[in-house]
Backbone and ligand atoms as CSV (ligand in chain L), in Angstrom:
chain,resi,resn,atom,element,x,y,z
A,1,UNK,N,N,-15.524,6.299,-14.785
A,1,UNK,CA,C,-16.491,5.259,-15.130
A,1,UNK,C,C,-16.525,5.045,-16.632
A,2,UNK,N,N,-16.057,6.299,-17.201
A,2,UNK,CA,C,-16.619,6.176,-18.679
A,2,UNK,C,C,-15.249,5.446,-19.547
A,3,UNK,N,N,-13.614,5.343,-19.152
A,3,UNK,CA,C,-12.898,4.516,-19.037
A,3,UNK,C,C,-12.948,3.566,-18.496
A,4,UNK,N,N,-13.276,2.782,-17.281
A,4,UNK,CA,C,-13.298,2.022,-16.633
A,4,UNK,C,C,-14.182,1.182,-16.674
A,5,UNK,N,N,-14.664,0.810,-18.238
A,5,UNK,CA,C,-16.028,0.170,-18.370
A,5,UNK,C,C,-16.432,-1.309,-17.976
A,6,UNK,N,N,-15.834,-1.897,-17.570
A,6,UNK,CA,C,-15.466,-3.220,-17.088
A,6,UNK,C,C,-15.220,-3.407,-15.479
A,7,UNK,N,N,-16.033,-4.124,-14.646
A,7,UNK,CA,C,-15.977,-4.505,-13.355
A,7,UNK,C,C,-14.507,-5.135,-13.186
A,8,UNK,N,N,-14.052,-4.316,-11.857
A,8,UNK,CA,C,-13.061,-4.847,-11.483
A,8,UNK,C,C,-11.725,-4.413,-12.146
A,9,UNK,N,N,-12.080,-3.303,-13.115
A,9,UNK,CA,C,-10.905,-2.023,-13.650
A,9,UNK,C,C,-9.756,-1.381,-12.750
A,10,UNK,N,N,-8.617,-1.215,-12.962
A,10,UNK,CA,C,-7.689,-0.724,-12.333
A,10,UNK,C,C,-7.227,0.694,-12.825
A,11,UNK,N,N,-6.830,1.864,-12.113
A,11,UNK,CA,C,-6.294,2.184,-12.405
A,11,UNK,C,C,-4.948,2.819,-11.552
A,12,UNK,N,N,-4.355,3.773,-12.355
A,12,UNK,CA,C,-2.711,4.067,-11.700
A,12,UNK,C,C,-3.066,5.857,-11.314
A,13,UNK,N,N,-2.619,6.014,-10.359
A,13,UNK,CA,C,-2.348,7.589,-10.164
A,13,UNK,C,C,-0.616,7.948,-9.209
A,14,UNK,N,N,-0.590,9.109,-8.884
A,14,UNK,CA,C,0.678,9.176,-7.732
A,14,UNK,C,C,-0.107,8.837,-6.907
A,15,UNK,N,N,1.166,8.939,-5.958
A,15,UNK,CA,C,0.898,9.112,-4.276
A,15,UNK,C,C,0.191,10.065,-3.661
A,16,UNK,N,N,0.370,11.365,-4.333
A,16,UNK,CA,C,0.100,12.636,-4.206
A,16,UNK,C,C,-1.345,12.901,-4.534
A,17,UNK,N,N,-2.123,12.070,-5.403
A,17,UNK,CA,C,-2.788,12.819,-6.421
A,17,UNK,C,C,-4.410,13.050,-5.677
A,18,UNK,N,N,-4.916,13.709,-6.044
A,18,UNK,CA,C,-6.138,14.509,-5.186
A,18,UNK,C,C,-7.360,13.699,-5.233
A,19,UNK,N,N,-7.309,12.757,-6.569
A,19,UNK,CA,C,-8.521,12.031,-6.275
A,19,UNK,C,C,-8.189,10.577,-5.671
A,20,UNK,N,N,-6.973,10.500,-5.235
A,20,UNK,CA,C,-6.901,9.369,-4.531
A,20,UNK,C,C,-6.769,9.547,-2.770
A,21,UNK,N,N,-6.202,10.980,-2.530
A,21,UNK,CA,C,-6.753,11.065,-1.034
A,21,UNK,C,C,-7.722,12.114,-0.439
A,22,UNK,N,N,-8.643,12.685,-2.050
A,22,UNK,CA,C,-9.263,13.665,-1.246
A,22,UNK,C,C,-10.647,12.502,-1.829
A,23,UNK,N,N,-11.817,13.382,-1.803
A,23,UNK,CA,C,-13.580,13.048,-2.308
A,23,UNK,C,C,-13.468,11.761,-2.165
A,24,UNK,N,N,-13.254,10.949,-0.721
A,24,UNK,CA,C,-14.124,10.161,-0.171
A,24,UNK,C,C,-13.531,9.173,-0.985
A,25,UNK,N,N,-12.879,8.562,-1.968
A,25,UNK,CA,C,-12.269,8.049,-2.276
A,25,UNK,C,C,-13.408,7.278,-3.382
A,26,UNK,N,N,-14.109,8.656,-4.046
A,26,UNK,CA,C,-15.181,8.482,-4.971
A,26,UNK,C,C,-14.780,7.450,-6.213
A,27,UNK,N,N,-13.515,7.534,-7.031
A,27,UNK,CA,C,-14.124,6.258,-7.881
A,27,UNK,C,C,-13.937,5.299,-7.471
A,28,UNK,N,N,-13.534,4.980,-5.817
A,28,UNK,CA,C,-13.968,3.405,-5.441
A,28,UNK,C,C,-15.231,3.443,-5.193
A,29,UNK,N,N,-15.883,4.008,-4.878
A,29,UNK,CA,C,-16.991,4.307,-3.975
A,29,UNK,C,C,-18.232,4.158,-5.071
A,30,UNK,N,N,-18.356,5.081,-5.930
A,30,UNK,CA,C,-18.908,5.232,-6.823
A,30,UNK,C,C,-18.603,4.793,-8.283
A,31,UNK,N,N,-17.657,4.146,-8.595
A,31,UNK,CA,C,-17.218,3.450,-9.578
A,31,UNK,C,C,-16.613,2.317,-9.508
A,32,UNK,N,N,-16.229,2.093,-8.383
A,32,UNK,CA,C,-15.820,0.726,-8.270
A,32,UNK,C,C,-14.843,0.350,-8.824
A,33,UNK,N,N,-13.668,1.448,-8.592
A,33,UNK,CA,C,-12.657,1.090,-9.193
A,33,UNK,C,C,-11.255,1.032,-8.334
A,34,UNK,N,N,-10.399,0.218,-8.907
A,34,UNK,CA,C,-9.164,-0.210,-7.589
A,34,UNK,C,C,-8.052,1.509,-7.773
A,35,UNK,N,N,-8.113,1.843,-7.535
A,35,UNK,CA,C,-7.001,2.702,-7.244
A,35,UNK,C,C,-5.696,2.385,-6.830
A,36,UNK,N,N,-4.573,2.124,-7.907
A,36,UNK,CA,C,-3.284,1.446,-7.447
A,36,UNK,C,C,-2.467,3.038,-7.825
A,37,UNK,N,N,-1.446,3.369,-6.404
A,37,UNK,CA,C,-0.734,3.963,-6.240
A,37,UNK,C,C,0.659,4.139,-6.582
A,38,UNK,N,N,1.258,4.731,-7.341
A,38,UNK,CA,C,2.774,5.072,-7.624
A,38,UNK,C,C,3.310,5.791,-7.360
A,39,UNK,N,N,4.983,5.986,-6.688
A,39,UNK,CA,C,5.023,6.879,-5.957
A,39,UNK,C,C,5.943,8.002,-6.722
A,40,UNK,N,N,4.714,9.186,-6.675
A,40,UNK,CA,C,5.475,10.580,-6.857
A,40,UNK,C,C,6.558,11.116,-6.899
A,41,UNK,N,N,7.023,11.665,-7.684
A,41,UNK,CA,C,8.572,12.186,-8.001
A,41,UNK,C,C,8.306,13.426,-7.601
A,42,UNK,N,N,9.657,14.215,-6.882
A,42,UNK,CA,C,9.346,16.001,-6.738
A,42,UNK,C,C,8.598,16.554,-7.460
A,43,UNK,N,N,8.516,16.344,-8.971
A,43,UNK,CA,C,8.039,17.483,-10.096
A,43,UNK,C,C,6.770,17.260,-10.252
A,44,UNK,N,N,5.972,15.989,-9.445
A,44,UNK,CA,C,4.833,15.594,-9.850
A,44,UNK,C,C,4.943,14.231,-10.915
A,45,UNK,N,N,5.759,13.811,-11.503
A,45,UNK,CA,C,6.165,12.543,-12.231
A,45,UNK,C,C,5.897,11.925,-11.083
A,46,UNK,N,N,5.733,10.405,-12.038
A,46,UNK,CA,C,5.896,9.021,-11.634
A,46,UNK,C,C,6.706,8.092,-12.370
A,47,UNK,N,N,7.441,7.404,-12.312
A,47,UNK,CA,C,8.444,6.428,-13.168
A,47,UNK,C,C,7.388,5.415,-14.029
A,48,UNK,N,N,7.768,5.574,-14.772
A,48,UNK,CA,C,6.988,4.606,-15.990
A,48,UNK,C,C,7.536,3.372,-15.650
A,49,UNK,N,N,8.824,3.079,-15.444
A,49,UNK,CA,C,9.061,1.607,-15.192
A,49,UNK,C,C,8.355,1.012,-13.799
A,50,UNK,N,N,7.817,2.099,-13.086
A,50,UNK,CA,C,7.161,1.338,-11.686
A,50,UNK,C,C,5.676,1.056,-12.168
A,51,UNK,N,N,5.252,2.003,-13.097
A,51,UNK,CA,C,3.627,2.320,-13.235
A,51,UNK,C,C,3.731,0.610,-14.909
A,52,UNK,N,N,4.826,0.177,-15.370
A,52,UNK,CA,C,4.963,-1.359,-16.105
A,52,UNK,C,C,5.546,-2.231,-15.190
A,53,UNK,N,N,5.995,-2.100,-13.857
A,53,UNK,CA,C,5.626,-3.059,-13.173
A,53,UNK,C,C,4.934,-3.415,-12.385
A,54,UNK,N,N,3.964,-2.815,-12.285
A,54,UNK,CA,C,2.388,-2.913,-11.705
A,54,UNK,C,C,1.455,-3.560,-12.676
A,55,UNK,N,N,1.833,-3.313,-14.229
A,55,UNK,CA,C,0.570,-3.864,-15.241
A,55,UNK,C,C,-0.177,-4.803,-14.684
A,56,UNK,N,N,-1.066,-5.734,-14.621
A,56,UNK,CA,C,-1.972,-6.105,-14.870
A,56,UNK,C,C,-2.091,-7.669,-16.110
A,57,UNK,N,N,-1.449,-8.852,-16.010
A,57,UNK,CA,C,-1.705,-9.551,-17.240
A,57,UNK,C,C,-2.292,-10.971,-17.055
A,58,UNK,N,N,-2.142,-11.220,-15.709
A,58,UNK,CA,C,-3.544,-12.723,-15.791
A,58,UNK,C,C,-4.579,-12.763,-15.197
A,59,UNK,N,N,-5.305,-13.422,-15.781
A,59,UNK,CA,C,-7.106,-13.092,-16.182
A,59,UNK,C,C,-7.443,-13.558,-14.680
A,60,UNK,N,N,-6.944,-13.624,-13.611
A,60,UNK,CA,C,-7.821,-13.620,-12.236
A,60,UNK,C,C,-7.500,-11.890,-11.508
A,61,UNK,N,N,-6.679,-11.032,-12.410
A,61,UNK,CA,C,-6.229,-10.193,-11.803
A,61,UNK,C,C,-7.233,-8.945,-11.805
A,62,UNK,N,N,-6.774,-7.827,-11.499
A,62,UNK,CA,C,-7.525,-6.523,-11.739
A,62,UNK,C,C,-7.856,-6.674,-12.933
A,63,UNK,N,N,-8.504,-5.672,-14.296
A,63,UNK,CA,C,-7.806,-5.205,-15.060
A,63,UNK,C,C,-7.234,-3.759,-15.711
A,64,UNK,N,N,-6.209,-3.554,-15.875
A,64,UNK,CA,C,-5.595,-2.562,-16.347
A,64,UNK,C,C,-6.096,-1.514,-17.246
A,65,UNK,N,N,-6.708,-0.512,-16.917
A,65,UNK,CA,C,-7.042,0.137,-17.567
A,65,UNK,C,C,-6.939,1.477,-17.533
A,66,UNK,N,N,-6.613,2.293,-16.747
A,66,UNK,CA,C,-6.730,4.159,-17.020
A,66,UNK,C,C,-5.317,4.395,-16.166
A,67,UNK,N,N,-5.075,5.363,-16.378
A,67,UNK,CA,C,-3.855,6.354,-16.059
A,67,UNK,C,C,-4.505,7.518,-16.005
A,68,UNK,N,N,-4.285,8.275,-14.119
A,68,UNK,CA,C,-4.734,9.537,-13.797
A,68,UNK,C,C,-3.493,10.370,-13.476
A,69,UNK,N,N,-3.729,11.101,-13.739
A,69,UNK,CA,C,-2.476,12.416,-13.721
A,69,UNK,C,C,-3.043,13.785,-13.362
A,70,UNK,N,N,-2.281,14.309,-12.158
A,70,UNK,CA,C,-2.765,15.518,-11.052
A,70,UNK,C,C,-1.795,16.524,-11.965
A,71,UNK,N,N,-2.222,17.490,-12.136
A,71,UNK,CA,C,-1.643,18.352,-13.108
A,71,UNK,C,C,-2.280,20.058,-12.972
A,72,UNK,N,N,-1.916,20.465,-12.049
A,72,UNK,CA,C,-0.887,21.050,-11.580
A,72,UNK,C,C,-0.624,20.656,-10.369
A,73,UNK,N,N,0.404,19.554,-9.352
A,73,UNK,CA,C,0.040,18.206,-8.549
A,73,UNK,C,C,0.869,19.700,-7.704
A,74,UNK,N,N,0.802,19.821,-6.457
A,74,UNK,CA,C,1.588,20.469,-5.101
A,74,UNK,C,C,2.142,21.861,-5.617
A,75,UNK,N,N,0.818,22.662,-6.433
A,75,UNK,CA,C,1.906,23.938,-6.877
A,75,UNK,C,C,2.608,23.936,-7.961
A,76,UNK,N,N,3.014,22.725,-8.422
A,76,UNK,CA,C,3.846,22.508,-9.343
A,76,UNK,C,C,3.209,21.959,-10.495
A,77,UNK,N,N,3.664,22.554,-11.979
A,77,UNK,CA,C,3.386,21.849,-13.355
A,77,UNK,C,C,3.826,21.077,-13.775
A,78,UNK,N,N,3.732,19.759,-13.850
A,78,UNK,CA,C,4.269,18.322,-14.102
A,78,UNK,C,C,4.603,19.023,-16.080
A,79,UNK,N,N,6.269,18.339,-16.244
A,79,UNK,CA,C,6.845,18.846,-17.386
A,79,UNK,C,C,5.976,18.262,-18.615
A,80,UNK,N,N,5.942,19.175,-19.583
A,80,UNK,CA,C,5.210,18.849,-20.679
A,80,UNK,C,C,6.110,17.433,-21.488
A,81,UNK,N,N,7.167,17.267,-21.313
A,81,UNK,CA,C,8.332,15.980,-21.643
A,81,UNK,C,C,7.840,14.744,-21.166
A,82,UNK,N,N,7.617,14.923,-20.046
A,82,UNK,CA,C,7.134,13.683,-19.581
A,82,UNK,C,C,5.652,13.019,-19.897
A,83,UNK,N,N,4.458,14.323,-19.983
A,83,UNK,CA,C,3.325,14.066,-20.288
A,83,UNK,C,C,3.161,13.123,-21.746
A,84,UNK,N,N,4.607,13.679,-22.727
A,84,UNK,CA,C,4.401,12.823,-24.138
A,84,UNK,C,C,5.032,11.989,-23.361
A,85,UNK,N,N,5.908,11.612,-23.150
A,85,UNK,CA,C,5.936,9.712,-22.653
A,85,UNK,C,C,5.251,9.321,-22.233
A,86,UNK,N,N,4.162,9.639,-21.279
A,86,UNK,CA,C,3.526,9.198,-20.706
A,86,UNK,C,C,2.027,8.557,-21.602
A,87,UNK,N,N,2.279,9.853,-22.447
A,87,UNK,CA,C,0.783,9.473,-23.834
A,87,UNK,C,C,1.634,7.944,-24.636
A,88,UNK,N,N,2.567,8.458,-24.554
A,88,UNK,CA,C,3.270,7.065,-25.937
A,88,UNK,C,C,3.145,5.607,-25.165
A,89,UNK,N,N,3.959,5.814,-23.848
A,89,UNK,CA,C,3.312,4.260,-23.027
A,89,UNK,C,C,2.285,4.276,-22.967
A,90,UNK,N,N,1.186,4.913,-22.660
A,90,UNK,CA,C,-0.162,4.392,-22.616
A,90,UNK,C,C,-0.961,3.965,-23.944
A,91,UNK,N,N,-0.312,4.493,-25.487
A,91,UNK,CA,C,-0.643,3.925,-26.605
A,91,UNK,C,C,-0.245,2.545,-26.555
A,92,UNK,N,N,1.470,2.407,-26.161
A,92,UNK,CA,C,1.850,1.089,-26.314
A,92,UNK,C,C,1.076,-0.003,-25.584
A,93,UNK,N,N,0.942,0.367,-23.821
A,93,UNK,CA,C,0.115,-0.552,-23.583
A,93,UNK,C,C,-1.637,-0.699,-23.628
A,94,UNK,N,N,-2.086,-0.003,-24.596
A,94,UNK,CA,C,-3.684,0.156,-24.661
A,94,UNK,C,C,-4.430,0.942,-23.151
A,95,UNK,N,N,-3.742,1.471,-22.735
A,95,UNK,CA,C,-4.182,2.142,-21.303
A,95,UNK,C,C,-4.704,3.531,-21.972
A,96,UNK,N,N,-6.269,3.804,-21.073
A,96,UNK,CA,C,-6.748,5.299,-21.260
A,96,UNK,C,C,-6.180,6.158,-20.413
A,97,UNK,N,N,-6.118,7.572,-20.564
A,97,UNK,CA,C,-5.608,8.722,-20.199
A,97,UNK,C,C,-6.790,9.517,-18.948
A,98,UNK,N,N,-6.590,10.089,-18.113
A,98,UNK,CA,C,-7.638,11.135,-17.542
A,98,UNK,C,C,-6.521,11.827,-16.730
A,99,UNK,N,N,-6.907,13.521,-17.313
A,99,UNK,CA,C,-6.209,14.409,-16.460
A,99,UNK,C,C,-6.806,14.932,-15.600
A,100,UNK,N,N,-6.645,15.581,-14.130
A,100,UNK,CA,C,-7.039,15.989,-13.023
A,100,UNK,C,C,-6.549,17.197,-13.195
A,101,UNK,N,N,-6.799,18.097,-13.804
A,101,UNK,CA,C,-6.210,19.077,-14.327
A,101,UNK,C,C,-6.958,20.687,-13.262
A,102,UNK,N,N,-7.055,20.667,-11.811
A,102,UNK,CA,C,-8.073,22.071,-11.535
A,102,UNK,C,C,-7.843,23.230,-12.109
A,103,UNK,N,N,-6.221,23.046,-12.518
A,103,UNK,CA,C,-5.973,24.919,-12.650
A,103,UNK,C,C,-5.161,24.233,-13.780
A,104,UNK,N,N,-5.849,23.726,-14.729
A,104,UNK,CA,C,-5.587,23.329,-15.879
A,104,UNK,C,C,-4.903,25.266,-16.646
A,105,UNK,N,N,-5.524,25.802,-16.750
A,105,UNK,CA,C,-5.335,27.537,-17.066
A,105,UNK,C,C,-3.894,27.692,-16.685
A,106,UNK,N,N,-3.979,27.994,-15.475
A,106,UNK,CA,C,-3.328,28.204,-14.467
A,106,UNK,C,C,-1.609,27.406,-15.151
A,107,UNK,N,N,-1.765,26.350,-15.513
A,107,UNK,CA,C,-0.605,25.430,-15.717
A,107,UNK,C,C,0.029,26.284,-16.893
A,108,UNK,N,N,-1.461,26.566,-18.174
A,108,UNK,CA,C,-1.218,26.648,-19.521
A,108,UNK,C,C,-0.377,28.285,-19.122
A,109,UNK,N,N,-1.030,28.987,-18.490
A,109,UNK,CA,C,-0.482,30.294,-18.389
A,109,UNK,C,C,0.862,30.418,-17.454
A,110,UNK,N,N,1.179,29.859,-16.678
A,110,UNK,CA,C,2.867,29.331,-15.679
A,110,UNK,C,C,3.662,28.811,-16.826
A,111,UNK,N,N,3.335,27.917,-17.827
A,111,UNK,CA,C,4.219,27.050,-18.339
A,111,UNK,C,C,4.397,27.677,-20.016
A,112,UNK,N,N,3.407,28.911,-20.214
A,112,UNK,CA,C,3.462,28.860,-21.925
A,112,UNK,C,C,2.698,28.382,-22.903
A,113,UNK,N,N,2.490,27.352,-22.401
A,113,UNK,CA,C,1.613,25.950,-23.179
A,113,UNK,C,C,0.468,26.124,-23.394
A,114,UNK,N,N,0.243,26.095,-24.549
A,114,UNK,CA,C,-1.660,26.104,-24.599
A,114,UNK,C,C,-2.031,24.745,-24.231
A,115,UNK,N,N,-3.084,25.187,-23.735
A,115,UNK,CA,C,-4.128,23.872,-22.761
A,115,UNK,C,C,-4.309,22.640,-23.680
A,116,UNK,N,N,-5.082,23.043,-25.075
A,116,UNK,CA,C,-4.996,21.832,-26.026
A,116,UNK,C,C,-4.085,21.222,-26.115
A,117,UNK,N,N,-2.595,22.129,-26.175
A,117,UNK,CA,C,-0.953,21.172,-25.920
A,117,UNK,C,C,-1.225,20.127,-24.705
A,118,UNK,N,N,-1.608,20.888,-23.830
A,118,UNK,CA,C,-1.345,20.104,-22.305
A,118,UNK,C,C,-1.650,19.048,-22.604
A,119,UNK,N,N,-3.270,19.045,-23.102
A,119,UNK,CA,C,-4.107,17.536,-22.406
A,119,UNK,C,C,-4.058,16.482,-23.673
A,120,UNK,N,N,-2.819,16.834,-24.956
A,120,UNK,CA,C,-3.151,16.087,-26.251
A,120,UNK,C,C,-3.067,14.821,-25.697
A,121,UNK,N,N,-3.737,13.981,-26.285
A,121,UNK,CA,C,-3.159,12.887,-26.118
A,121,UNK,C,C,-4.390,12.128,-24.932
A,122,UNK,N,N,-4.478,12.930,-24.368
A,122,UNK,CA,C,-5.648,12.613,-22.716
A,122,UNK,C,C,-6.892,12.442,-23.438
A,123,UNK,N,N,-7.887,11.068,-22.825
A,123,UNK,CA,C,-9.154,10.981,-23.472
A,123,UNK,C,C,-10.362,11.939,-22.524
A,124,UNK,N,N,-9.674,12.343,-21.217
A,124,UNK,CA,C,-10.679,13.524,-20.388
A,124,UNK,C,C,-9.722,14.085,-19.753
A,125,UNK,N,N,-10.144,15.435,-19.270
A,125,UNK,CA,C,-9.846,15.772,-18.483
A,125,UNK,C,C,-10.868,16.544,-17.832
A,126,UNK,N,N,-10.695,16.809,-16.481
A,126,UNK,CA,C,-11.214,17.876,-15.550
A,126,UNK,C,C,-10.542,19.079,-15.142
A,127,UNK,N,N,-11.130,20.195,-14.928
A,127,UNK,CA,C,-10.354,21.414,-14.783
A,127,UNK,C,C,-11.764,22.784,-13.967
A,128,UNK,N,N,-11.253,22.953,-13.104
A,128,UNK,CA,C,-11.926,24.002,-12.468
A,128,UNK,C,C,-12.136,25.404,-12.578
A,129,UNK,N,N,-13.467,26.138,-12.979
A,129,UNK,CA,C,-13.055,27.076,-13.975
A,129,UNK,C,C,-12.426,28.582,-12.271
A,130,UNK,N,N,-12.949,28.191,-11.515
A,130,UNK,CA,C,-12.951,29.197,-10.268
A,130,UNK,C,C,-11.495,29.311,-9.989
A,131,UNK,N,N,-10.694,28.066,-10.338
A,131,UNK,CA,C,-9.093,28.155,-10.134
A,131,UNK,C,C,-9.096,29.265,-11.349
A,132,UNK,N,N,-9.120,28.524,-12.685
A,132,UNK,CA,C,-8.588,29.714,-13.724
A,132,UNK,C,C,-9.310,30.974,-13.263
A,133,UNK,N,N,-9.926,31.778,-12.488
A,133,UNK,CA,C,-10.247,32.716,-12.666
A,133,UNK,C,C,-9.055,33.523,-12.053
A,134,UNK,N,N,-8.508,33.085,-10.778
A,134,UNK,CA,C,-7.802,33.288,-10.277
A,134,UNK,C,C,-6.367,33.985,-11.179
A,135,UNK,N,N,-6.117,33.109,-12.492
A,135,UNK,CA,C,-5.446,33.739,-13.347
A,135,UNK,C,C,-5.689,34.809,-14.016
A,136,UNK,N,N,-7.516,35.103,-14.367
A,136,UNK,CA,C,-7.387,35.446,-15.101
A,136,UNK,C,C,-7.782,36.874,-14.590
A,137,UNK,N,N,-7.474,37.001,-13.395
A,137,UNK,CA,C,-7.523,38.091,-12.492
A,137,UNK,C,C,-6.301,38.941,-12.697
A,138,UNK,N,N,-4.900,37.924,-12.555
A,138,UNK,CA,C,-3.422,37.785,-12.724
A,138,UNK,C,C,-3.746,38.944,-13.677
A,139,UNK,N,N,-3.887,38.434,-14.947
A,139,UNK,CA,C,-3.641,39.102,-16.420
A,139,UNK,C,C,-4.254,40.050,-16.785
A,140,UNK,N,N,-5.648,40.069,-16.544
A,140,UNK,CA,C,-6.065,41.173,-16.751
A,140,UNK,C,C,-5.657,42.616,-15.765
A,141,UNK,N,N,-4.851,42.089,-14.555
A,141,UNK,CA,C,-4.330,43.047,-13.384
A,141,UNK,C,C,-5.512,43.751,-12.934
A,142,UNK,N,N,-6.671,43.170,-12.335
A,142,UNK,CA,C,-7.754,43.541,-11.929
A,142,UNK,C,C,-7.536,42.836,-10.414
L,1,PLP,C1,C,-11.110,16.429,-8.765
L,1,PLP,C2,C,-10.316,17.542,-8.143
L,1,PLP,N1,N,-8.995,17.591,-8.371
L,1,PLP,C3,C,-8.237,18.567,-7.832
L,1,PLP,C4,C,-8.778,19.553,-7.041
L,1,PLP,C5,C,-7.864,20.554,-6.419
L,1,PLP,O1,O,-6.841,20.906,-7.258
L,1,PLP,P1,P,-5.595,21.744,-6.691
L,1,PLP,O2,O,-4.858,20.796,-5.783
L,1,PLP,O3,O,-4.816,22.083,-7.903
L,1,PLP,O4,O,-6.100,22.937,-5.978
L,1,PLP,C6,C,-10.153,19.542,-6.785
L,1,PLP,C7,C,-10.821,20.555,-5.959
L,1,PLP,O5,O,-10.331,21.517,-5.445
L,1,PLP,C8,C,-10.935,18.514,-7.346
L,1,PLP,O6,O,-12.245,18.443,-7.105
């Protein structure tokens, strides 16, 4: 909502991604927002050239506005390579960022990456702290 400030906002997620087939299909519901689908690559990617030919550019249309990204999407950590392209097209085309991040931890500690790395670039994210505990069970070997 807090991206999507404008009635009749669009945004892009995968095929895969959790807030488009799990919670009731809450930001239509409760935000009122179109949820347009792209379809998922093995690693959790989506093709940037499918997610610019979906844009959004005459004024009876949606409008274009957020990019959601499931991160850690089926088990898997979507590559930190792709996440900067993904920040640089969304500068180019004025599109906001939101990560779906539950085991945001979880990613940073599988992949190396500190979390601030992960989400640079992202204007929110969400992250579940009950997943990271799960790690931090891992590490401490408790
Ligand atoms: C918004 C949101 N995203 C994702 C998840 C689940 O994430 P994962 O598929 O990584 O377990 C949840 C809850 O479990 C959630 O509420």
């Amino acid at each position: 909502m807090n991206h999507c400030n404008v009635r009749g906002s669009e945004a892009y997620c995968g095929d895969s991604a959790h807030i488009l087939l799990n919670e009731q299909i809450g930001a239509a519901q409760i935000a009122g927002i179109n949820l347009r689908s792209l379809r998922n690559n093995i690693d959790g990617t989506f093709d940037l050239c499918e997610l610019q030919s979906k844009l959004r550019h005459r004024d009876h249309e949606p409008i274009s506005k957020l990019v959601l990204v499931k991160n850690t999407i089926d088990g898997k950590i979507v590559p930190q390579s792709w996440l900067k392209e993904l920040v640089s097209f969304c500068k180019k085309y004025n599109l906001k960022l939101h990560m779906d991040e539950a085991k945001l931890w979880n990613a940073s500690v599988g992949s190396g990456i500190p979390a601030k790395e992960i989400v640079s670039g992202f204007g929110s994210v969400t992250f579940c702290l009950s997943k990271g505990l799960e790690i931090a069970f891992f590490i401490s070997g408790k």
